[in-house]
Structure formats: C-alpha cells, structure tokens
Backbone as CSV, one residue per row, in Angstrom:
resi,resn,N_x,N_y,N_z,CA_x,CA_y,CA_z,C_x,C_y,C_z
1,UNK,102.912,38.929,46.749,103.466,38.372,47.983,102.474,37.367,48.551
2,UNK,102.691,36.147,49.073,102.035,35.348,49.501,101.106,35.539,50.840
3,UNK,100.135,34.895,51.149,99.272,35.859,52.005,99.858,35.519,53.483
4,UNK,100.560,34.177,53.621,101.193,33.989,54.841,102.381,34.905,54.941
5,UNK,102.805,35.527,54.492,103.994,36.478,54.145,103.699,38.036,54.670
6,UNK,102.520,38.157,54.315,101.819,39.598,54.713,102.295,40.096,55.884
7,UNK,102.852,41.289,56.252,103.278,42.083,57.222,102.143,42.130,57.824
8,UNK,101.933,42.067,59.565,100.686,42.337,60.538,100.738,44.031,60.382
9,UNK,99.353,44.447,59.994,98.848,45.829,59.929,98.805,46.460,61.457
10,UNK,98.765,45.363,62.766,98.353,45.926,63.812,98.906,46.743,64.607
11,UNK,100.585,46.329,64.490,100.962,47.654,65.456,101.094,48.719,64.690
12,UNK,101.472,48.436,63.244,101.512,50.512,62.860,100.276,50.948,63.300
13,UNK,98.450,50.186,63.162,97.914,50.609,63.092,97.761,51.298,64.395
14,UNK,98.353,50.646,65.733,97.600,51.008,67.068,98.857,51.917,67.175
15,UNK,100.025,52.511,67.069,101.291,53.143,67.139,100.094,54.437,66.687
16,UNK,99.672,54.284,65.073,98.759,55.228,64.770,97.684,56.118,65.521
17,UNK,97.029,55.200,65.796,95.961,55.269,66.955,96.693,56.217,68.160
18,UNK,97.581,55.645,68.154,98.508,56.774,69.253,99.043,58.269,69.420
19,UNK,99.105,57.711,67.878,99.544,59.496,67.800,98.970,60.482,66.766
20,UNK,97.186,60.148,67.073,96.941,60.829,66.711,96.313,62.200,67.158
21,UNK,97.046,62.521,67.862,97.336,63.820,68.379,98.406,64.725,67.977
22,UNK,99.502,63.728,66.794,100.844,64.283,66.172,100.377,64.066,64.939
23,UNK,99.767,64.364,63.983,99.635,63.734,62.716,100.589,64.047,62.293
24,UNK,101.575,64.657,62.372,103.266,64.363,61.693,103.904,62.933,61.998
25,UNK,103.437,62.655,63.129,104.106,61.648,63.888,103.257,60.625,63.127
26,UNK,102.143,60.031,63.137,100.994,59.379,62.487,101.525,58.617,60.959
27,UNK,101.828,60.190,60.346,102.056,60.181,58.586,103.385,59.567,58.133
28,UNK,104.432,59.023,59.695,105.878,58.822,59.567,105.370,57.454,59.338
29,UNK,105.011,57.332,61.059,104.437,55.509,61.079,103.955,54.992,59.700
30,UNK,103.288,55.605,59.321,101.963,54.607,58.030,102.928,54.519,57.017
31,UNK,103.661,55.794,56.924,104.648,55.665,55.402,105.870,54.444,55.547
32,UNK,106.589,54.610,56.707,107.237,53.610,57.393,106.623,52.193,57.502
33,UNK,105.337,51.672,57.657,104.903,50.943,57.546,104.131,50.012,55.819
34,UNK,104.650,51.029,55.010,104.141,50.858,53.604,105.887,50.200,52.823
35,UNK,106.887,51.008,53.554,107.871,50.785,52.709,108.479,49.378,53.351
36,UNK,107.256,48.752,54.470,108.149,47.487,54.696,108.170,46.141,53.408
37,UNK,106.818,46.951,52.776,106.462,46.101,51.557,107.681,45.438,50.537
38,UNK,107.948,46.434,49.663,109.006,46.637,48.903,110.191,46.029,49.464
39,UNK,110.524,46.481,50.853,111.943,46.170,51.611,112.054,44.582,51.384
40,UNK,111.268,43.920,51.864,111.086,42.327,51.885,110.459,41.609,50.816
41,UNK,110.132,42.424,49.723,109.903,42.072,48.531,111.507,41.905,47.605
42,UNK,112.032,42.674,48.099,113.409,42.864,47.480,114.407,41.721,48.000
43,UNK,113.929,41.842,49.231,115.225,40.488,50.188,114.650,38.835,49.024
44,UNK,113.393,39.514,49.349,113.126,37.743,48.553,113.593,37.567,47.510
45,UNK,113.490,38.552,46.511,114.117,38.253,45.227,115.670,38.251,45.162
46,UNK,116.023,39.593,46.100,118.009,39.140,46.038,118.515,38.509,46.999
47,UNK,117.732,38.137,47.889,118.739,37.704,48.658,119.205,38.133,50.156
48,UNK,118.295,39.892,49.843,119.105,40.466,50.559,118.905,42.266,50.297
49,UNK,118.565,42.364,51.650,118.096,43.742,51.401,118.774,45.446,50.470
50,UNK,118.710,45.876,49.691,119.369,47.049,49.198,120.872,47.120,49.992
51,UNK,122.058,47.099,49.100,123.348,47.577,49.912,124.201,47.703,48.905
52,UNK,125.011,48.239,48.746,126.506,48.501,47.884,126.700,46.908,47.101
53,UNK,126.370,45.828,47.321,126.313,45.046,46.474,125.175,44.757,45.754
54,UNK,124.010,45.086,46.208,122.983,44.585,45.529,122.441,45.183,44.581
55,UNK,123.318,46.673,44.266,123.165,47.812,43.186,123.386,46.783,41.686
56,UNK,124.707,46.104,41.978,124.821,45.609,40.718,124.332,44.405,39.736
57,UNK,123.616,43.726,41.176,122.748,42.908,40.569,121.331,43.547,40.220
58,UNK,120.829,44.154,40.856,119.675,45.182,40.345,119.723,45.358,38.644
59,UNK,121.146,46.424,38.141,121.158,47.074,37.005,121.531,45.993,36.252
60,UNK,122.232,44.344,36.470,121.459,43.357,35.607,120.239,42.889,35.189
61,UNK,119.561,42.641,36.213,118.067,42.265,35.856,117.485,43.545,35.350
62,UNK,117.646,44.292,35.723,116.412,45.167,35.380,117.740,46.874,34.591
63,UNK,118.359,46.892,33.605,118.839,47.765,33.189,118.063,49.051,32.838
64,UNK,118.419,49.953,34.058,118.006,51.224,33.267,118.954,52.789,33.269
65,UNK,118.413,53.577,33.367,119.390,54.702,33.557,119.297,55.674,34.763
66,UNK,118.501,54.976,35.949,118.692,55.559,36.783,119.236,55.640,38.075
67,UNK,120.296,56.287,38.573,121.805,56.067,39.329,121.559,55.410,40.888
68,UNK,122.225,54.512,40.588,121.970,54.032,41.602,123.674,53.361,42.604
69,UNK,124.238,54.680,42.094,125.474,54.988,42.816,125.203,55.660,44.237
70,UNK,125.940,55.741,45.067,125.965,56.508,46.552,125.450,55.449,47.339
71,UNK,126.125,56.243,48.585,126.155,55.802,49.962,124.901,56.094,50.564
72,UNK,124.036,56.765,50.346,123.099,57.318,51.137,121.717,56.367,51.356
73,UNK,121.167,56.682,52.086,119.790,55.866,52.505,118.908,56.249,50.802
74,UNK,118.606,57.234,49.923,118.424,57.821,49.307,118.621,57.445,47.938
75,UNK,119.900,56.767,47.689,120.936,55.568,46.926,120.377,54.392,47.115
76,UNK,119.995,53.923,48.210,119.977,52.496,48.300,118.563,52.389,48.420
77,UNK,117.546,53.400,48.253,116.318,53.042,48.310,115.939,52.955,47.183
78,UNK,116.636,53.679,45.997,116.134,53.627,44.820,116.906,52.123,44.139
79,UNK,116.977,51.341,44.526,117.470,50.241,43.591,115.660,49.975,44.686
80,UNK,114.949,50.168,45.048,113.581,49.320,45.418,112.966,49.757,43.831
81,UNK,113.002,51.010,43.434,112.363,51.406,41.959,113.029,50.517,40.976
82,UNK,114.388,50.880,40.952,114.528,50.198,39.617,114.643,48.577,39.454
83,UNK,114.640,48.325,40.823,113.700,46.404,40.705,112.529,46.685,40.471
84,UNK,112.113,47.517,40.251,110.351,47.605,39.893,109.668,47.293,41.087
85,UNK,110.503,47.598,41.939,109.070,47.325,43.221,108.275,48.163,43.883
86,UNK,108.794,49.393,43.546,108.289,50.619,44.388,108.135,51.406,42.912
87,UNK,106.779,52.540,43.529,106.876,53.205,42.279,106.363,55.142,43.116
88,UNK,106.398,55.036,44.286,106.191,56.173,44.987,107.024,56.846,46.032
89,UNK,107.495,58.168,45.885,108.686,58.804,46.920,107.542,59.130,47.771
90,UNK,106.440,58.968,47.914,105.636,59.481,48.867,105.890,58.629,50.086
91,UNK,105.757,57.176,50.461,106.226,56.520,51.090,108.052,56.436,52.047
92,UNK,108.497,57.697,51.617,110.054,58.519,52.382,109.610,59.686,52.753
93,UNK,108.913,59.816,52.676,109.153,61.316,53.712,108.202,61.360,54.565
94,UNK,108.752,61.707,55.545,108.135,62.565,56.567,108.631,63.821,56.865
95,UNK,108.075,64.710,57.958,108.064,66.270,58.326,109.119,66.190,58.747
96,UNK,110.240,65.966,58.397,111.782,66.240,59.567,112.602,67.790,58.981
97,UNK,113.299,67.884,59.893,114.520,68.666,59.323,115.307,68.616,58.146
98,UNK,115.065,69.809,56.988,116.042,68.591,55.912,115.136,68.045,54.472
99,UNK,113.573,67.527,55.234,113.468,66.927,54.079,111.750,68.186,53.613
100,UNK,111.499,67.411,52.482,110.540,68.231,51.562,109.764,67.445,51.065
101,UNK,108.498,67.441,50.991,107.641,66.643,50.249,107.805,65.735,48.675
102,UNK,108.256,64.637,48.536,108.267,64.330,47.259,107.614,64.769,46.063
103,UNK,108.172,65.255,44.998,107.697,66.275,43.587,106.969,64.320,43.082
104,UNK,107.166,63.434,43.456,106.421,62.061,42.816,107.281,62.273,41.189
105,UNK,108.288,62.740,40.542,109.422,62.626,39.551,110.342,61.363,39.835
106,UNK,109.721,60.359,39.281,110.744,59.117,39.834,111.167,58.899,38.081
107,UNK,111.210,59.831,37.281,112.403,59.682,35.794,114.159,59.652,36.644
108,UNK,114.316,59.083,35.847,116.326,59.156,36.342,116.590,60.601,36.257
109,UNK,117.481,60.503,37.544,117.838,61.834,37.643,117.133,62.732,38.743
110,UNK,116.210,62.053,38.557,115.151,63.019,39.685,114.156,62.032,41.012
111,UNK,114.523,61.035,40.525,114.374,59.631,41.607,114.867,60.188,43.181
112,UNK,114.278,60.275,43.937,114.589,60.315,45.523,115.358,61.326,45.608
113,UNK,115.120,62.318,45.008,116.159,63.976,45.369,117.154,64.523,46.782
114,UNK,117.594,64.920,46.845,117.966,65.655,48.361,117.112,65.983,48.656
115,UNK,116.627,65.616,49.784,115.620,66.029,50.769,114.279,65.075,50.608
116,UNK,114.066,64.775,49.663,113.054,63.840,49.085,112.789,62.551,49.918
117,UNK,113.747,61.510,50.946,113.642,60.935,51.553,114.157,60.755,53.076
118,UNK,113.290,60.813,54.017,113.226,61.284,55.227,114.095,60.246,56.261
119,UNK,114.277,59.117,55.841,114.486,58.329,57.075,115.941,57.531,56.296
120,UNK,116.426,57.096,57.653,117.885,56.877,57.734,117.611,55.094,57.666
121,UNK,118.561,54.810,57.424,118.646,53.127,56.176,119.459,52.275,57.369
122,UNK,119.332,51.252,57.318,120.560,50.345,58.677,121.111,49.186,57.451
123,UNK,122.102,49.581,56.975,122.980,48.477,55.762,123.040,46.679,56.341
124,UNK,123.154,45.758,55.450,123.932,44.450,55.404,123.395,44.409,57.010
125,UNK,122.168,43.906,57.086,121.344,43.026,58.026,120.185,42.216,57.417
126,UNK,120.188,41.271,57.856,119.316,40.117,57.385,118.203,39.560,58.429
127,UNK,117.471,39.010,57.074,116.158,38.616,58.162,116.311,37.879,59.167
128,UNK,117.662,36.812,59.120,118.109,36.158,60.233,118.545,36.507,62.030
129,UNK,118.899,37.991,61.468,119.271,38.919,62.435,118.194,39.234,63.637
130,UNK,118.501,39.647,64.885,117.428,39.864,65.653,116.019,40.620,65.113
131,UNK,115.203,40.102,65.257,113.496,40.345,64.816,113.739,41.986,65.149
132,UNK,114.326,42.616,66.030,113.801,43.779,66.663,114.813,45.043,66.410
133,UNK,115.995,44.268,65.322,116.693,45.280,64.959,115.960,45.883,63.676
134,UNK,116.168,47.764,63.905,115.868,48.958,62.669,116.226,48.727,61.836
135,UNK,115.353,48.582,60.642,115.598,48.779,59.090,115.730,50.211,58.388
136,UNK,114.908,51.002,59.125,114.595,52.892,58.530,113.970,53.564,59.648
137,UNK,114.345,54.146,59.836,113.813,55.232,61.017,113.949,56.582,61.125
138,UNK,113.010,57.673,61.853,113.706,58.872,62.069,113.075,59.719,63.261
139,UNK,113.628,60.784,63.576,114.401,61.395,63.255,115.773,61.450,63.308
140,UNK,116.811,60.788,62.462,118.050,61.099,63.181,118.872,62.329,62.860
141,UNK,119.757,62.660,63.087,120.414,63.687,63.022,121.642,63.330,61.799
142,UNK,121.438,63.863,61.021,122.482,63.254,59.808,123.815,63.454,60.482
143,UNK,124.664,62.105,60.430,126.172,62.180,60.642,126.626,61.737,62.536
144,UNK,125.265,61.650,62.905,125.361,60.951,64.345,124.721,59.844,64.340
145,UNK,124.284,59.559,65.459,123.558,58.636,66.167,122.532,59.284,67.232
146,UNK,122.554,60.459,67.171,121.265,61.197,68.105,120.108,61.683,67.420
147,UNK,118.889,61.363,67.618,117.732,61.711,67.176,117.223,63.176,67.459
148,UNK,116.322,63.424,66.916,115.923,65.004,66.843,115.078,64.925,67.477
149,UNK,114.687,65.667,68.705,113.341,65.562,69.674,112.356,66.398,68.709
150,UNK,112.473,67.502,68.301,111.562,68.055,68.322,110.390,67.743,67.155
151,UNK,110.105,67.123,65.958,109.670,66.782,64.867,108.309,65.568,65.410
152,UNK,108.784,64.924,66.456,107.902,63.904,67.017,107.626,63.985,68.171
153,UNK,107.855,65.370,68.935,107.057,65.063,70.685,108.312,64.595,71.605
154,UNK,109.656,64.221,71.144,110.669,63.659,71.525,110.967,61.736,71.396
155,UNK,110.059,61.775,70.248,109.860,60.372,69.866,110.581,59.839,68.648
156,UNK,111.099,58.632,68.569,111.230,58.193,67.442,110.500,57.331,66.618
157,UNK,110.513,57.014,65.581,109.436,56.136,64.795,110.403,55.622,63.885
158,UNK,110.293,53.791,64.057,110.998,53.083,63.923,110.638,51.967,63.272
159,UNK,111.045,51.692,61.866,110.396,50.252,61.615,111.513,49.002,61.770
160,UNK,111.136,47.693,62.401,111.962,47.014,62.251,111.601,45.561,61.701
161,UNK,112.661,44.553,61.506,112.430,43.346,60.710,111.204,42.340,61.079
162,UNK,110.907,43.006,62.275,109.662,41.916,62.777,108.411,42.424,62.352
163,UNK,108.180,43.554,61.426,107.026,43.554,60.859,106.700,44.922,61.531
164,UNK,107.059,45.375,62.611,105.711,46.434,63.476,107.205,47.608,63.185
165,UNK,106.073,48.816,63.518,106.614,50.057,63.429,106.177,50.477,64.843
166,UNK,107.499,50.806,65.513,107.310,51.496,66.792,107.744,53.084,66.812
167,UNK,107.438,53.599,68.282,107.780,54.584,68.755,108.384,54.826,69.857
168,UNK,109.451,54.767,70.283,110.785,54.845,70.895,110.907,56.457,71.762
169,UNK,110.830,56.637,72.910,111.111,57.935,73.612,112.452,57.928,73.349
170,UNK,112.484,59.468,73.018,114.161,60.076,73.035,114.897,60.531,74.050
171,UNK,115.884,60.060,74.742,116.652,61.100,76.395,116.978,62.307,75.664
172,UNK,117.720,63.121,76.552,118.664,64.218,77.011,119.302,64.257,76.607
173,UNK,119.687,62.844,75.787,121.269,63.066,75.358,120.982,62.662,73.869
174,UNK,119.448,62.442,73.154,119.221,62.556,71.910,119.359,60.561,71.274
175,UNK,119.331,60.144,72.605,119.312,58.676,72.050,117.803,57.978,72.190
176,UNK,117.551,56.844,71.718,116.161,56.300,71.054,116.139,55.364,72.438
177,UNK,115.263,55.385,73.283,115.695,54.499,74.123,114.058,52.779,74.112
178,UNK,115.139,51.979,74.480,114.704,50.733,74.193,114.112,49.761,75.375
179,UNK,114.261,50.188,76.455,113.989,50.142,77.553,115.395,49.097,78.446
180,UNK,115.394,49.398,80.215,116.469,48.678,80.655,117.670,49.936,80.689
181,UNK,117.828,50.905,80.093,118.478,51.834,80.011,119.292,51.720,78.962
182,UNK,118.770,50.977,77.718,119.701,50.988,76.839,118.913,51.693,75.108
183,UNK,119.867,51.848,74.571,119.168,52.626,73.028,119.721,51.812,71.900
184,UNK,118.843,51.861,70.854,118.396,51.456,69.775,119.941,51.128,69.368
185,UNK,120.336,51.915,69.210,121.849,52.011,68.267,123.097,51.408,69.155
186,UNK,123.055,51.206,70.060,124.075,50.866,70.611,124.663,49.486,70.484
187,UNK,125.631,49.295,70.080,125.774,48.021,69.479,126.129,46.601,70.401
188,UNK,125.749,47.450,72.017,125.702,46.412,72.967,124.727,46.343,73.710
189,UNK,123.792,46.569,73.046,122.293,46.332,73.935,121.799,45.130,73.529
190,UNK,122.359,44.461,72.958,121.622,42.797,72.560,121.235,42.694,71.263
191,UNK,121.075,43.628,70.810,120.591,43.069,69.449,120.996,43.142,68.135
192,UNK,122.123,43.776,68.728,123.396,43.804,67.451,124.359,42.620,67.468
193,UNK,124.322,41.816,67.863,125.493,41.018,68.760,126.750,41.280,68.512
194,UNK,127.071,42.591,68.687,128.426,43.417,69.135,128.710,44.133,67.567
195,UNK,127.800,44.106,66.357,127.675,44.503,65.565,127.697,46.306,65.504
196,UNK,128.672,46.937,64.816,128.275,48.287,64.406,126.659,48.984,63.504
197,UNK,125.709,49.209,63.841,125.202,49.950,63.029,125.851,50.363,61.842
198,UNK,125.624,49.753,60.692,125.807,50.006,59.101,124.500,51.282,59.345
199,UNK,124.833,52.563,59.401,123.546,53.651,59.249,124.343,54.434,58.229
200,UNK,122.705,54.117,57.075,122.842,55.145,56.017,121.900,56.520,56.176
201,UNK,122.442,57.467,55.782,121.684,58.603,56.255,121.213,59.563,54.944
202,UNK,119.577,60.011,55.167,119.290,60.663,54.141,120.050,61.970,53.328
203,UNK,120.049,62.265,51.956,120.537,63.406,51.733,119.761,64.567,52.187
C-alpha cells in the first residue's frame, strides 16, 4: 500500500489509551483497527468493498475452494482471504456474546467459523460515502440494531471509512449514540443520506 495511503494509527491508538482500563474493550479497537488494512486493500483492487457481488469476481482471480457463499459478515470477510489479503481470524474477534477465539484454521471449510468473527459488516458503501459512516463494529445484537452494553462498559467500538476507530456510548434503549441525540444506525442522522443500513451480522 502506498505510504500516502496509510491509515492514521492515532485515534485507535488514543481510543486505546482509553480503555485501558477494559482490555476487552482495548483488544476490539486494535483488531478493528488492523482489519481496516485488508478492507481498503480490497476496495482498491475491486472496486469495492466485500458484498454479494464481489464474491464472484474474487473466485475469478484468485480460484480456490473456499466458500464464499452467505449472507453473513463472516461470508463476506472471507473473500478478504481468498483475495489473498488477509491471512489471520485473529483480527475478528473480540470478547462478545456468541463469539470464541479464532482456532487460526483458515483451510476451506474452517475459514471464519461460527463464532469465529465478532463484529457486524455494513454492505454496498463506498469510499465516496460519508467519511464517518461504520464499516464493522460491535457489540451488536444479532438480528437488530441494538448494541450489547455489557461486553464494553456500555460502549461501542466502531471502525469507520475515515480511517479512526471510535467508541460510541450506548442508551437505554441499546442504541450507539453519535451525539445531538442521534445513533449510528439510523438512517436519518445525516450520514446515510436516507440510506438503510445494509448490516451484515456475525454467525
């Protein structure tokens, strides 16, 4: 990757700095902040970040045998392997509900397991798109839009297209809030421009 290209290390690092009083919380940020690598390594070469279309250009260039069928955040992270860009499940998980430390088995078949990857995917958004909309984040609650307080202090940890990985307080009612009284996901807080959240969610 070119060196003007390089993702700024500074806010995961000071987000870090922050919580290190959660080293669960800490180990989300840094991993979250590693997989921005790959993510925008991939846009450059397709075009366009991991999605239900970009499966099939993947298993042209690079044919192999490992599935890269499904809907899931889990599905669409592994076409980052079989472009050859990623070569570690350590970089998906964090301590949430659900998930389990990566066995590091990235043979087909055993690539990104159930439970194996921690954070939830935001489909068919581009770098053009607001700087400050989520690429992967967690904790969410598989099958909603409400985050899990308890795993982070009531925090979320959030990476988005502008390079930095934040941390987002969670309300009462389990939403990521963004400040102004509005949350992450809502597809009328500005930075969707009236766009649905495409959210893929881990197995």
């Amino acid at each position: 990757m070119p060196e003007d290209d390089q993702p700024s290390i500074e806010e995961p690092i000071t987000e870090i700095i922050r919580s290190k009083k959660n080293p669960v919380q800490a180990q989300a940020i840094s991993n979250l902040g590693q997989l921005y690598y790959p993510l925008m390594d991939f846009n450059a070469e397709y075009g366009s970040f991991p999605s239900d279309e970009t499966a099939a250009l993947v298993r042209e260039k690079h044919p192999s045998k490992t599935n890269l069928s499904g809907t899931s955040s889990n599905a669409l992270f592994r076409q980052l392997f079989a472009a050859q860009l990623s070569d570690s499940e350590q970089i998906f998980y964090a301590k949430v509900d659900g998930a389990r430390k990566p066995d590091g088995d990235i043979s087909p078949g055993h690539l990104l397991e159930k439970g194996e990857c921690a954070f939830a995917y935001i489909a068919n958004i581009s770098r053009d798109d607001h700087p400050a909309l989520p690429i992967a984040f967690a904790p969410l609650i598989p099958g909603t839009k409400k985050f899990d307080p308890k795993p982070f202090d009531r925090k979320a940890v959030v990476l988005r297209l502008d390079r930095s990985v934040t941390v987002l307080n969670i309300n009462s009612k389990g939403e990521a809030l963004i400040g102004g009284g509005l949350h992450l996901l809502d597809p009328e807080n500005g930075l969707w421009k009236g766009k649905i959240p495409d959210i893929r969610y881990p197995e």
